[in-house]
MDTraj code that builds the backbone (N, CA, C; nanometers):
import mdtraj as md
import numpy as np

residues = "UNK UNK UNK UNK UNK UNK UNK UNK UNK UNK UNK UNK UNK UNK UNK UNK UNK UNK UNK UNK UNK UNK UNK UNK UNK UNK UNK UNK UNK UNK UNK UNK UNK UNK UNK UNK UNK UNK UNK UNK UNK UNK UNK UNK UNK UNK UNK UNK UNK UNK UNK UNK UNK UNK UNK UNK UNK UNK UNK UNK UNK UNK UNK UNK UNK UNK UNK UNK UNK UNK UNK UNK UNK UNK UNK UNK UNK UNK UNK UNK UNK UNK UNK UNK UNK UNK UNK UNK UNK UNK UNK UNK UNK UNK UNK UNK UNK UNK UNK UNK UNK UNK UNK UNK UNK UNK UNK UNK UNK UNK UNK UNK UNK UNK UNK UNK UNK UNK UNK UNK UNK UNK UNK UNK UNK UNK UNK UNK UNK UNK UNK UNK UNK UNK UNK UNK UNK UNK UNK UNK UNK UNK UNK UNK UNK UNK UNK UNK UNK UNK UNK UNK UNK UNK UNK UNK UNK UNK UNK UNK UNK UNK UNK UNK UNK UNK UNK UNK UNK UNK UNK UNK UNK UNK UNK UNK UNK UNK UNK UNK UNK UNK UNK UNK UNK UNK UNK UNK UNK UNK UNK UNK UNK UNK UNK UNK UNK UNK UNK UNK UNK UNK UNK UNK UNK UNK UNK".split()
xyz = np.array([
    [0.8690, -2.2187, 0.3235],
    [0.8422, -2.1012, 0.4054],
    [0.7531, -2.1410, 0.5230],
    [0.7593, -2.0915, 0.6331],
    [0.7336, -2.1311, 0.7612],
    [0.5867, -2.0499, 0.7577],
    [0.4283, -2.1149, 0.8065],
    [0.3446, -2.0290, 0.8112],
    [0.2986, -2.0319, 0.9464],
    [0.3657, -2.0946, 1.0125],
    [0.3199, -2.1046, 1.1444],
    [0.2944, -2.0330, 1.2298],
    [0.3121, -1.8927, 1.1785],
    [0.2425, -1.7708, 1.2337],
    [0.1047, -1.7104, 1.1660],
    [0.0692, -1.7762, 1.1023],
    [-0.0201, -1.7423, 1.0083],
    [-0.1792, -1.7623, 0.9863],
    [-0.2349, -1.8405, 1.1355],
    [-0.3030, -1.8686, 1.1532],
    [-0.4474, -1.7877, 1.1730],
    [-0.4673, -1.6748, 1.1262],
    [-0.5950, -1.6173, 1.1550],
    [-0.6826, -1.6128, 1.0631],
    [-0.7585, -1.5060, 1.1102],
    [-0.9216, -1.5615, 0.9999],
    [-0.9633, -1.5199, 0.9119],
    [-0.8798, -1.3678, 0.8451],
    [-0.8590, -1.3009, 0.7220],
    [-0.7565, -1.2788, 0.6822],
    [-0.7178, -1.4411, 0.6496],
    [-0.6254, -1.4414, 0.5557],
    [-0.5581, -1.4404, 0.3939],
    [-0.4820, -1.4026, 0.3262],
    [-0.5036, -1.3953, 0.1657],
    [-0.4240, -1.5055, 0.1537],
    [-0.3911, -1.5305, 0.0500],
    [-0.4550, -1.5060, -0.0829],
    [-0.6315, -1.6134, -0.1129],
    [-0.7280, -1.5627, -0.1819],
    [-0.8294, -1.5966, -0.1486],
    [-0.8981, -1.6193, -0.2866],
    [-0.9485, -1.7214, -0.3554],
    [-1.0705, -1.7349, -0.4479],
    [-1.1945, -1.5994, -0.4858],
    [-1.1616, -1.5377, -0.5911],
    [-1.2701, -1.4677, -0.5645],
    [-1.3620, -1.5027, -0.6605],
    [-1.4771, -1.4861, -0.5818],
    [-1.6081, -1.5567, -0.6756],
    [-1.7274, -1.4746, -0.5891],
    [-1.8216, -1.4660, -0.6249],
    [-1.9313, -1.3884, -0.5894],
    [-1.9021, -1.2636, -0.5243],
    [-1.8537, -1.2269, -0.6179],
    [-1.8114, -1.0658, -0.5681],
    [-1.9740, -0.9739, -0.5553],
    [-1.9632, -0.8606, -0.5007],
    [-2.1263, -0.7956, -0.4763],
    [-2.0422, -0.6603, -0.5379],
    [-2.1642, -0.5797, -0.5986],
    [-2.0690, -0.5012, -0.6842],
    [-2.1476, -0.3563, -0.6124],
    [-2.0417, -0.2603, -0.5886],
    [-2.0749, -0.1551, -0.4702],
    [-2.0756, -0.0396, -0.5259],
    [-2.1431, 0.0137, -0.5594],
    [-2.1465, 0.1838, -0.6204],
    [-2.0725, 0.2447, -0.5963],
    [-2.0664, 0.2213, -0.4242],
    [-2.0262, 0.3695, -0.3892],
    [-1.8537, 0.3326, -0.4325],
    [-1.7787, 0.2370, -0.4530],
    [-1.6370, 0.2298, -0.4540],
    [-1.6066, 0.3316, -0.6383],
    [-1.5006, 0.3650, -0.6143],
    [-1.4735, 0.4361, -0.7666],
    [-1.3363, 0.3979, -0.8020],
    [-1.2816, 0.4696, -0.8957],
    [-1.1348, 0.4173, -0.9344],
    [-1.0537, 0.4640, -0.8177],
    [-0.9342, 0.3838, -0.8046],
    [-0.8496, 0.4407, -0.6949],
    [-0.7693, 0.5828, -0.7816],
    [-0.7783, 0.6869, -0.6958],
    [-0.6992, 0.8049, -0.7359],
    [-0.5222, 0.7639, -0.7075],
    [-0.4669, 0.7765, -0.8301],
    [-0.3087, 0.6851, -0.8333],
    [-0.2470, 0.8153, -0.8890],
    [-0.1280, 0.8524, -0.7781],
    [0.0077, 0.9623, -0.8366],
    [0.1815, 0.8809, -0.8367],
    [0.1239, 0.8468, -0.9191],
    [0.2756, 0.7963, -0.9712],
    [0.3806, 0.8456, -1.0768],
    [0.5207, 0.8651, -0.9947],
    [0.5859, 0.9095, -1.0513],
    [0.6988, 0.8004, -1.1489],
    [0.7824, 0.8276, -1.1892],
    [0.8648, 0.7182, -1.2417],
    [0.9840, 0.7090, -1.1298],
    [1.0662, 0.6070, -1.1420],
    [1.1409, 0.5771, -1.0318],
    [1.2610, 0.5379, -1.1205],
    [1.3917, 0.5002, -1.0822],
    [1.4984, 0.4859, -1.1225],
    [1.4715, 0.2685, -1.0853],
    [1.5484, 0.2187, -1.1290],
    [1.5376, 0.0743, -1.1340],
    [1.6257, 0.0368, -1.0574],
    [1.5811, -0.0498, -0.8996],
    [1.6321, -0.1061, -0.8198],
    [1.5361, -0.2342, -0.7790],
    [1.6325, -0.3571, -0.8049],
    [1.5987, -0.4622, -0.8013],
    [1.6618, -0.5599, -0.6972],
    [1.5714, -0.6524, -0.6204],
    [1.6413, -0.6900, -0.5558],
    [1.5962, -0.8390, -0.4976],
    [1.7051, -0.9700, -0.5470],
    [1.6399, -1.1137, -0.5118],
    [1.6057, -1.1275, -0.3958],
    [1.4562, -1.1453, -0.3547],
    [1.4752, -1.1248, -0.1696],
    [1.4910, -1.2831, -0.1279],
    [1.5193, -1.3793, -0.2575],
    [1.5394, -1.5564, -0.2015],
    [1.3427, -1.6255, -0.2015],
    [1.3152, -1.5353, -0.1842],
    [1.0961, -1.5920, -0.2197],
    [1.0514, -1.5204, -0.3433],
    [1.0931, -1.3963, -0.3952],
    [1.0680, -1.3507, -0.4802],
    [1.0969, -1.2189, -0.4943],
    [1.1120, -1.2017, -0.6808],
    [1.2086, -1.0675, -0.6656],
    [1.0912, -0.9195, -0.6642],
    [1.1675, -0.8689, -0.6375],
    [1.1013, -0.7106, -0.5779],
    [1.2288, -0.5839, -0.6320],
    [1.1313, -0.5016, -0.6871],
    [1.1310, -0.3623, -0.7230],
    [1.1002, -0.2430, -0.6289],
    [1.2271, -0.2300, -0.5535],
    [1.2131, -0.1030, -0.4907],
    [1.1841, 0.0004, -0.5189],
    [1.0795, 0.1423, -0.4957],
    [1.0464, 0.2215, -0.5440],
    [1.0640, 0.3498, -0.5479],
    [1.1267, 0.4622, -0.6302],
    [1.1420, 0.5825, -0.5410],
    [1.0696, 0.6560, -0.4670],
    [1.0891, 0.7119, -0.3253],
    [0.9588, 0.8229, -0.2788],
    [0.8971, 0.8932, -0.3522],
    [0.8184, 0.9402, -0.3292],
    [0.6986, 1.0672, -0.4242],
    [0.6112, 1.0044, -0.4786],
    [0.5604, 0.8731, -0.4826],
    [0.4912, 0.7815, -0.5291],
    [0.3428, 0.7304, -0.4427],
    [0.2227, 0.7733, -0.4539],
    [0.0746, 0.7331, -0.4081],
    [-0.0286, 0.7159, -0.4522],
    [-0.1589, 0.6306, -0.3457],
    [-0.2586, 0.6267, -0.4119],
    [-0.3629, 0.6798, -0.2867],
    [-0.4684, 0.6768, -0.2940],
    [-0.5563, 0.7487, -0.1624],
    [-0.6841, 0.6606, -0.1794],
    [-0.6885, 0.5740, -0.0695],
    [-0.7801, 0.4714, -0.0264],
    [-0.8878, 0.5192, 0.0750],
    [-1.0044, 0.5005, 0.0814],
    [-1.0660, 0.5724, 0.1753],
    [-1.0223, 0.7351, 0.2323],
    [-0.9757, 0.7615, 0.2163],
    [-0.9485, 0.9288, 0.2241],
    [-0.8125, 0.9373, 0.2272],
    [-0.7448, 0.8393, 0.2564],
    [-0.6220, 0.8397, 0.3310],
    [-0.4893, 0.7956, 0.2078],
    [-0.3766, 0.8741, 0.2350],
    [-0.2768, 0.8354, 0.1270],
    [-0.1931, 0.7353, 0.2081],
    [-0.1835, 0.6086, 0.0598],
    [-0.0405, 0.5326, 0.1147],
    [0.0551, 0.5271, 0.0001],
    [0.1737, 0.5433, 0.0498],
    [0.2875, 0.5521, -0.0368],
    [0.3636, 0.4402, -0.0467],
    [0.3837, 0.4387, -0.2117],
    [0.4202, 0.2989, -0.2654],
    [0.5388, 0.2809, -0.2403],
    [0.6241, 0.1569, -0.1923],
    [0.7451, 0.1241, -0.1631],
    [0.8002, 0.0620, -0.2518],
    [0.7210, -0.0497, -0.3239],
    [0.7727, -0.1891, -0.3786],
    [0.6545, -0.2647, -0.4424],
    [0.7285, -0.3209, -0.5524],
    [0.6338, -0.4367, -0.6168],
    [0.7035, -0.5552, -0.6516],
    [0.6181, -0.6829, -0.6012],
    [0.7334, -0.8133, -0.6688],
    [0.6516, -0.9194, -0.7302],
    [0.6723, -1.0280, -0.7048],
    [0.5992, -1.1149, -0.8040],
    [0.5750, -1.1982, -0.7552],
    [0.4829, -1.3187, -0.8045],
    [0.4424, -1.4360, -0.7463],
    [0.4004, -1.5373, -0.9012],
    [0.4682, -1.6378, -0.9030],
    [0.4414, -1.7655, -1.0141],
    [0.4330, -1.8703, -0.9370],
    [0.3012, -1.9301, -0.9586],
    [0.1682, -1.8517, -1.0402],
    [0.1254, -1.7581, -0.9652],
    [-0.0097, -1.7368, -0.9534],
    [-0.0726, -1.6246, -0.9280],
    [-0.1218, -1.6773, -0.7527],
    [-0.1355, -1.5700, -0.6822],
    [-0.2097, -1.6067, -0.5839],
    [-0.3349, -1.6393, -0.5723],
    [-0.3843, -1.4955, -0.6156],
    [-0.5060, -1.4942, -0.5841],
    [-0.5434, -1.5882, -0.6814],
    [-0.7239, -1.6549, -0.7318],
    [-0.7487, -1.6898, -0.7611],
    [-0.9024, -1.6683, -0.8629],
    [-0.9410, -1.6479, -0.9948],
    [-1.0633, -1.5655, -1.0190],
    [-1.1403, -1.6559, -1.0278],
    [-1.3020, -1.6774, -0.9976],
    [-1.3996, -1.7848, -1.0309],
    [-1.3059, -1.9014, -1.0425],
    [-1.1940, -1.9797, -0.9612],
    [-1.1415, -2.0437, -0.9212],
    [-0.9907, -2.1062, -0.9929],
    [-1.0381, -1.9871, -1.1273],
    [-0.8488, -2.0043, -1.2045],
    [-0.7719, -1.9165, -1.1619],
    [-0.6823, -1.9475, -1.1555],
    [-0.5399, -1.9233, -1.1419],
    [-0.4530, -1.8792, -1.2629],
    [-0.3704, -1.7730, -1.2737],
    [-0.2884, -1.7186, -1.3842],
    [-0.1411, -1.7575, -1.3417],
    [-0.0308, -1.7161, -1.4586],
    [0.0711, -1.7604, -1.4728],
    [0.1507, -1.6765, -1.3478],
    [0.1161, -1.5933, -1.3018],
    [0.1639, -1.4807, -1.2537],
    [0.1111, -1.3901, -1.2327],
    [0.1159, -1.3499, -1.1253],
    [0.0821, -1.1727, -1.0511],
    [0.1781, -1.1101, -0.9790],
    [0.1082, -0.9644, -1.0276],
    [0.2400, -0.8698, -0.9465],
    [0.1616, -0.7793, -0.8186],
    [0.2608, -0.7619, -0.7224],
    [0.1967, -0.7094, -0.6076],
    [0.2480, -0.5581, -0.5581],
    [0.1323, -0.4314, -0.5603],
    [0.2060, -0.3275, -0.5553],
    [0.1596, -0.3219, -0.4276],
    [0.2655, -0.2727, -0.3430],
    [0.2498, -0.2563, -0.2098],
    [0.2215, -0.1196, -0.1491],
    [0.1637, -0.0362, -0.0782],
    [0.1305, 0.0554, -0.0211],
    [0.0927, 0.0818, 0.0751],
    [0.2135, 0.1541, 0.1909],
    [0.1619, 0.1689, 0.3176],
    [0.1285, 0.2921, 0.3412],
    [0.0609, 0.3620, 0.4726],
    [-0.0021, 0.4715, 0.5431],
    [0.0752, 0.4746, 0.6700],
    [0.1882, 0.6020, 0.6305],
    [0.2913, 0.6048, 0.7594],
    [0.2625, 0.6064, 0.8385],
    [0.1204, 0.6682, 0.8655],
    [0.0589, 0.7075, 0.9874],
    [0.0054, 0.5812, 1.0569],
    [-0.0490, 0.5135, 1.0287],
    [-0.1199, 0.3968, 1.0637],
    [-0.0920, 0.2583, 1.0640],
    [-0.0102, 0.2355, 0.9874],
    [0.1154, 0.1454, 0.9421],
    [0.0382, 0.0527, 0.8376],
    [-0.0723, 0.0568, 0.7419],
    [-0.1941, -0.0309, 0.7639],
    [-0.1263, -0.0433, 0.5863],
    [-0.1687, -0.1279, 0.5041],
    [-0.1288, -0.1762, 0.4074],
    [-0.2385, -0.1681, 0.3104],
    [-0.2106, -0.1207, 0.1478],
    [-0.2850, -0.1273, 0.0637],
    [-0.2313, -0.1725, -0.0389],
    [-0.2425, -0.3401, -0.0827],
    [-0.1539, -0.3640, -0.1816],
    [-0.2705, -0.3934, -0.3512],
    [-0.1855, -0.3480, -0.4271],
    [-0.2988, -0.3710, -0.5655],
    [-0.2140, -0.4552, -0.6402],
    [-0.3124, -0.5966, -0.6650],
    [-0.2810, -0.6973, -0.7302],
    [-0.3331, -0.7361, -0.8596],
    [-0.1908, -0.7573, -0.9397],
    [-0.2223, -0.7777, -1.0905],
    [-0.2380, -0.8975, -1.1759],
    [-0.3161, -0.9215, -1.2337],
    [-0.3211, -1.1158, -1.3084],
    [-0.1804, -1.0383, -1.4165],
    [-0.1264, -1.1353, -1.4284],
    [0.0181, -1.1522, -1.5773],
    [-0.0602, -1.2828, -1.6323],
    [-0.0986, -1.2751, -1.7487],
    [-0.1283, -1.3838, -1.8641],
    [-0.0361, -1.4032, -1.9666],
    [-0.0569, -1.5131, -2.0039],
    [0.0418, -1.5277, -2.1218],
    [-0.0244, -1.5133, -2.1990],
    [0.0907, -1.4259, -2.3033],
    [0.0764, -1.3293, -2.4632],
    [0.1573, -1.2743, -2.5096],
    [0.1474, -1.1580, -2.5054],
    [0.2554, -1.0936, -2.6226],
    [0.3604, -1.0403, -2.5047],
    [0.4845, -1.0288, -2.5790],
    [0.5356, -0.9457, -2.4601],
    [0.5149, -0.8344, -2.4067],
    [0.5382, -0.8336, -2.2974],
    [0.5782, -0.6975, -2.2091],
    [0.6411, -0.6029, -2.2510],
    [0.6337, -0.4919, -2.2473],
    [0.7824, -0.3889, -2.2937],
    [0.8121, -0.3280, -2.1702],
    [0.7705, -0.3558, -2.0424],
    [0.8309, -0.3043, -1.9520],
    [0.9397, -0.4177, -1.8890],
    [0.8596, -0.5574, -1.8823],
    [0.9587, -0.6290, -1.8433],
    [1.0649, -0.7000, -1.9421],
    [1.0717, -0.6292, -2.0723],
    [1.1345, -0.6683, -2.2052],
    [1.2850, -0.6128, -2.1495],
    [1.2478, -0.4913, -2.0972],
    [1.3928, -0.4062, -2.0204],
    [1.4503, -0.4550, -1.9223],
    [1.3794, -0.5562, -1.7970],
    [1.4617, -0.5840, -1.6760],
    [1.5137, -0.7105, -1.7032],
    [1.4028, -0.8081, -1.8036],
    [1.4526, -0.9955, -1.7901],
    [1.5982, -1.0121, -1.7176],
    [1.6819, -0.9181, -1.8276],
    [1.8156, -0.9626, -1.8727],
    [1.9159, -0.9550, -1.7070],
    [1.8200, -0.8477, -1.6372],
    [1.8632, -0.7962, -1.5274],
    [1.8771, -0.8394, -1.4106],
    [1.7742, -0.9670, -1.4160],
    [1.7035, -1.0110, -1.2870],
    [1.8242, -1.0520, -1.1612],
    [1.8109, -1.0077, -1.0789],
    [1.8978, -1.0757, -1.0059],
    [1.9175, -1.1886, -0.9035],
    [2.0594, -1.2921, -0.9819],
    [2.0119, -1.4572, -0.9750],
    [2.0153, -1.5264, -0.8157],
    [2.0878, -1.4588, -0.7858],
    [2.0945, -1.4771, -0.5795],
    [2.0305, -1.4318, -0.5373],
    [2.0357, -1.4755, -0.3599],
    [1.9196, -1.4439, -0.2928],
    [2.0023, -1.2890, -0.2465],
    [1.9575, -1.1577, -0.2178],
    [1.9813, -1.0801, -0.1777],
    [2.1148, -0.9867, -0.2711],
    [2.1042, -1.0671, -0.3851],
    [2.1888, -1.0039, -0.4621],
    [2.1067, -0.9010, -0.5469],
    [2.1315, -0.8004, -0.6278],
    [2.1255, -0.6325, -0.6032],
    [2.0809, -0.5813, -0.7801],
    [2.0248, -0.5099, -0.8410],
    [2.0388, -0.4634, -0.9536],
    [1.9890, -0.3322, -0.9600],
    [2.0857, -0.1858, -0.9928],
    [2.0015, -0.0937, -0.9842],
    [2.0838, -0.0014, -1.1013],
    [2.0167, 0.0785, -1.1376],
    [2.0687, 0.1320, -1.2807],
    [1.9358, 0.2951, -1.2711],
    [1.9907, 0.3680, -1.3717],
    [1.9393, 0.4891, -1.3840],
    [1.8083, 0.5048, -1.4694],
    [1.8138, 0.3910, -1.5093],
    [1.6662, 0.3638, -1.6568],
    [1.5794, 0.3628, -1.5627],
    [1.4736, 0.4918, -1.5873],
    [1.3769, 0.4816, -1.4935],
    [1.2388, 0.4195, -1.6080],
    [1.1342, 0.3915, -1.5006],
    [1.0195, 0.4008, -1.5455],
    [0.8782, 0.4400, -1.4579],
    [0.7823, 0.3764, -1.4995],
    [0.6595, 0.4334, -1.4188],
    [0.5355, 0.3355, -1.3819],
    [0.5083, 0.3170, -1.2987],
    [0.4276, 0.2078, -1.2785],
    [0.3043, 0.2103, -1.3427],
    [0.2536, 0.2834, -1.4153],
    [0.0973, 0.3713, -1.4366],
    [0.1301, 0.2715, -1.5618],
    [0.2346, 0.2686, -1.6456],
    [0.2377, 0.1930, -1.7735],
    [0.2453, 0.0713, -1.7497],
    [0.2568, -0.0018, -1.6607],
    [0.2437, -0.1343, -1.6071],
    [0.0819, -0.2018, -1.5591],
    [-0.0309, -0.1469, -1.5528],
    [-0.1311, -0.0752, -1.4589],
    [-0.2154, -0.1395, -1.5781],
    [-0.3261, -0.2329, -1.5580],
    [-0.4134, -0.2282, -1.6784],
    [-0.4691, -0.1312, -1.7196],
    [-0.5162, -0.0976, -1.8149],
    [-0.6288, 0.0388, -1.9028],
    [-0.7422, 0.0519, -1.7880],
    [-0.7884, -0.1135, -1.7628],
    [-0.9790, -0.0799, -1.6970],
    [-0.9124, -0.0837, -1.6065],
    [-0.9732, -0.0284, -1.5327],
    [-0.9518, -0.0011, -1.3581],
    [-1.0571, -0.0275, -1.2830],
    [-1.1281, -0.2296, -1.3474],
    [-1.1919, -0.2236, -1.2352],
    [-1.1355, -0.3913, -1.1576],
    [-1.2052, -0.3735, -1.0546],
    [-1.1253, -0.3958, -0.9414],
    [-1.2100, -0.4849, -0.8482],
    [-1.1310, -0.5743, -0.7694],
    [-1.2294, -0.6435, -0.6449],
    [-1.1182, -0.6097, -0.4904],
    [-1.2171, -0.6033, -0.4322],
    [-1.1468, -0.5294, -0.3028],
    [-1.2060, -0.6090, -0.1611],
    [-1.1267, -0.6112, -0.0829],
    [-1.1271, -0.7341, 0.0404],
    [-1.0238, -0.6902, 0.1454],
    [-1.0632, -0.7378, 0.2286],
    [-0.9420, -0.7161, 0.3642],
    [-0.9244, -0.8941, 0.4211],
    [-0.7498, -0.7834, 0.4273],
    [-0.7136, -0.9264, 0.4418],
    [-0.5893, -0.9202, 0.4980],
    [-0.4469, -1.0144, 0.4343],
    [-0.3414, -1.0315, 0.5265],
    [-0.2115, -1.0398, 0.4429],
    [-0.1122, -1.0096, 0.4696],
    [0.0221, -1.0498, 0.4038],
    [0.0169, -1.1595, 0.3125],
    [0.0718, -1.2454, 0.2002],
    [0.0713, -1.3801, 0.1910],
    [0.1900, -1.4334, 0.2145],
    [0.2848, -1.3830, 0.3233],
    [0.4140, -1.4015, 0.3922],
    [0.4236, -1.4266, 0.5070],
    [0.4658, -1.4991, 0.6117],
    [0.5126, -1.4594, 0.7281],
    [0.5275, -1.3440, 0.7733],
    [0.4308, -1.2551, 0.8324],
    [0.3425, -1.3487, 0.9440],
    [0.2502, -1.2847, 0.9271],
    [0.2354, -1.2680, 0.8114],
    [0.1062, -1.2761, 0.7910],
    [-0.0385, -1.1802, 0.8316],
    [0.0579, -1.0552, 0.8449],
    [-0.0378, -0.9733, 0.9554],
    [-0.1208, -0.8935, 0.8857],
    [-0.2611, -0.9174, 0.9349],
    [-0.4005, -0.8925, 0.9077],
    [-0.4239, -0.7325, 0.8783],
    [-0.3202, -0.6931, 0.8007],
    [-0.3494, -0.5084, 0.8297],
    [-0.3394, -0.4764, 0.6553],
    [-0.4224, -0.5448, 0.5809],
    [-0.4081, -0.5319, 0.4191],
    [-0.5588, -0.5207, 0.3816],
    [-0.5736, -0.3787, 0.3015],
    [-0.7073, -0.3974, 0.2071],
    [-0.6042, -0.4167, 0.0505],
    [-0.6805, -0.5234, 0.0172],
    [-0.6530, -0.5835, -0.1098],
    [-0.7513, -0.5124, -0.1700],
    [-0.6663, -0.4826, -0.3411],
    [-0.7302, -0.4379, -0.4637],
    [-0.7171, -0.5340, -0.5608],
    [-0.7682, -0.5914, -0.6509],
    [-0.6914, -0.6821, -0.7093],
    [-0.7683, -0.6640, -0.8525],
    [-0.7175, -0.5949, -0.9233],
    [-0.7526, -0.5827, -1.0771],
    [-0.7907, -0.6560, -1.1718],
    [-0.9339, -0.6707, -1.1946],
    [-0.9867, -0.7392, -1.3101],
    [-0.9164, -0.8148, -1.4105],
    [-0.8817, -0.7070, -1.4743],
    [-0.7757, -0.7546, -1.5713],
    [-0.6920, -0.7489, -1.5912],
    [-0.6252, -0.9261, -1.6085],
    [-0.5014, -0.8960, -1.6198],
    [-0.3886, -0.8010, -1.7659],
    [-0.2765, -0.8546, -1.7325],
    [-0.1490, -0.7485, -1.8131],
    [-0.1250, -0.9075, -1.8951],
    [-0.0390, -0.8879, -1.9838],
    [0.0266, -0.9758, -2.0641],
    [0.1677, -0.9889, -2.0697],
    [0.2120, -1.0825, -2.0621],
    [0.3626, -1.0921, -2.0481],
    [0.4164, -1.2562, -2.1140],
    [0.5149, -1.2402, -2.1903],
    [0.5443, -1.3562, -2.2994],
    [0.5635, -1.4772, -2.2112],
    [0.5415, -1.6137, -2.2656],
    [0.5728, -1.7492, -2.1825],
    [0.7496, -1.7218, -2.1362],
    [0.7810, -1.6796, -2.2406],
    [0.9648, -1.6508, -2.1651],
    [0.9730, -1.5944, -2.0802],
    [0.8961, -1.4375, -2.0740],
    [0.9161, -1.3328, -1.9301],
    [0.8844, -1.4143, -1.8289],
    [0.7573, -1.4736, -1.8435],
    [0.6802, -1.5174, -1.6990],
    [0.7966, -1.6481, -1.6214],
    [0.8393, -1.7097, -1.7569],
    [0.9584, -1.8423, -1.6807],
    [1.1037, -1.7760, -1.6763],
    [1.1191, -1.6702, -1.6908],
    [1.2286, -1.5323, -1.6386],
    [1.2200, -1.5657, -1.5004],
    [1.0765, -1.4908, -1.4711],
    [1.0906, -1.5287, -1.3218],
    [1.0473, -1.6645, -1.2544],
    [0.9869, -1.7642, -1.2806],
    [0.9652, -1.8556, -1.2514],
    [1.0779, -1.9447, -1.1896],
    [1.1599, -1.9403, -1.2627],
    [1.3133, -1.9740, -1.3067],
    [1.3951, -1.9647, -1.1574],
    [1.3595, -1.8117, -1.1062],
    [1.3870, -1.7605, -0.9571],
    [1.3576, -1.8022, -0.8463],
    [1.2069, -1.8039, -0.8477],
    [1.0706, -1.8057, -0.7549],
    [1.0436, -1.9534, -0.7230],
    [1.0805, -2.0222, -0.8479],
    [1.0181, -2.1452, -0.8011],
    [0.8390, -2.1554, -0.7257],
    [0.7748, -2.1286, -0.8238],
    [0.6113, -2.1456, -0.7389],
    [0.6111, -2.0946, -0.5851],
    [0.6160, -1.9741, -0.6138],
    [0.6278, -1.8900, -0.4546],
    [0.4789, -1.8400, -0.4358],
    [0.3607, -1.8994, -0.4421],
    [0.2856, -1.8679, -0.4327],
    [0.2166, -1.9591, -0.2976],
    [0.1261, -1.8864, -0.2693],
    [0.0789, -1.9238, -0.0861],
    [-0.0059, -2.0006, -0.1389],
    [-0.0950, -2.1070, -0.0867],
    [-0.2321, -2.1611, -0.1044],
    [-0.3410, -2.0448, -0.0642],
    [-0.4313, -2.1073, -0.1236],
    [-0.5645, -2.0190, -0.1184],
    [-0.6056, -2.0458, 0.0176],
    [-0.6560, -1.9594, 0.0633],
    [-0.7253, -1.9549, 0.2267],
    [-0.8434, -1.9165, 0.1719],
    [-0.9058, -1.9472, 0.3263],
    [-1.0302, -1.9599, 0.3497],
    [-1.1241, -1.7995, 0.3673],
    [-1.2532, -1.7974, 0.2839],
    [-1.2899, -1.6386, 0.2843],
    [-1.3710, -1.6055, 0.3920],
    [-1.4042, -1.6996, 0.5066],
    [-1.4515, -1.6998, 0.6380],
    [-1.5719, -1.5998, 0.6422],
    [-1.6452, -1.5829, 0.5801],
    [-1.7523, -1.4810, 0.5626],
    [-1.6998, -1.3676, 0.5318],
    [-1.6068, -1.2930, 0.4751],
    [-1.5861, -1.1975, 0.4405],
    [-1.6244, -1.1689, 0.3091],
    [-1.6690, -1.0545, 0.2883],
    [-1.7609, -0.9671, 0.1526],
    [-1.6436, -0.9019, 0.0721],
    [-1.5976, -0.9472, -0.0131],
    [-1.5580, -0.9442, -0.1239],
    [-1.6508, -0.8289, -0.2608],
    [-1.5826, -0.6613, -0.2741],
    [-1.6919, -0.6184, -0.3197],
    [-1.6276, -0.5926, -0.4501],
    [-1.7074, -0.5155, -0.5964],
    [-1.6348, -0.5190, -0.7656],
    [-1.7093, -0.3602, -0.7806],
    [-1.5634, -0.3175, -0.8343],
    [-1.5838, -0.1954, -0.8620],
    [-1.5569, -0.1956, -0.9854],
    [-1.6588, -0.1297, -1.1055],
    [-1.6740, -0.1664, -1.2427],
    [-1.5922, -0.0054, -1.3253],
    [-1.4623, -0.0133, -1.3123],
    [-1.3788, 0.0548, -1.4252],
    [-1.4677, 0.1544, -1.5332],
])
top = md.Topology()
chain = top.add_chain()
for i, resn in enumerate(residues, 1):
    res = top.add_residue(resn, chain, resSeq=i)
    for name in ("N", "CA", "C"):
        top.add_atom(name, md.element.get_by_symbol(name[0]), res)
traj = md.Trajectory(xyz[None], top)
């Protein structure tokens, strides 16, 4: 993947370590509905299109969820490990165009029962298609604690554009060594290198 647009100074995916822990942040207020299952190989990694009616409200403001996909291993990085996998829920603000994505650690353990339903599904080409009526809901995907480290930052794609407050959830979800090399299998290590946190404040909101 080409990053040669990618050059600025808050960029993700990022090490987090000395987080400062901020009162005033609280749980994110999340309205999620369930969605019907549309899947789709985008050739870097697969993604779950989402139905409308789906939000969360960040600083006052609602962004509505589009999509979530994956990354093996993990991007981000905690006190400097790395997990098998993370998932990335994406959320924009029509108005503003500005991005709020909430990022999940996947560890290996027991299985999943959400991704127990798609494995079989995944789809093996690039831009090839899977969509079916079995809905579900992202809230059951979602760890229990809801606490959280939060940062601004940038796409971890081409090109990379600097218009993302990152959430990125404490704790991770669990998903079996098979699910996680389900997708691995796809992705091939589609994960960005760690960038640089250039003085940016990294703050922990305690669930």
């Amino acid at each position: 993947m080409d990053y040669t647009p990618c050059g600025g100074t808050v960029q993700s995916p990022v090490n987090i370590e000395g987080a400062v822990y901020d009162p005033s942040l609280a749980d994110i207020p999340q309205t999620y509905n369930s969605t019907a299952t549309h899947i789709v190989n985008k050739g870097h990694t697969v993604q779950f299109n989402y139905d409308a009616g789906s939000s969360i409200v960040v600083g006052g403001e609602t962004y509505t969820l589009l999509q979530f996909h994956t990354h093996t291993h993990s991007e981000h990085a905690l006190g400097g490990a790395s997990f098998p996998m993370e998932m990335h829920f994406v959320h924009k603000n029509e108005a503003t165009g500005k991005l709020a994505v909430i990022g999940v650690f996947v560890r290996e353990g027991a299985e999943n029962s959400f991704l127990k339903g798609v494995v079989d599904h995944l789809p093996a080409t690039k831009d090839s298609t899977y969509n079916a009526n079995d809905t579900f809901n992202v809230a059951d995907i979602m760890p229990g604690n809801k606490s959280y480290f939060t940062y601004s930052g940038s796409l971890t794609t081409p090109p990379c554009s600097e218009t993302v407050s990152w959430f990125v959830m404490e704790n991770p979800i669990e998903a079996s060594a098979t699910q996680i090399g389900d997708f691995e299998n796809l992705e091939h290590e589609n994960h960005r290198p760690l960038q640089p946190v250039n003085g940016r404040t990294i703050k922990f909101h305690k669930g």
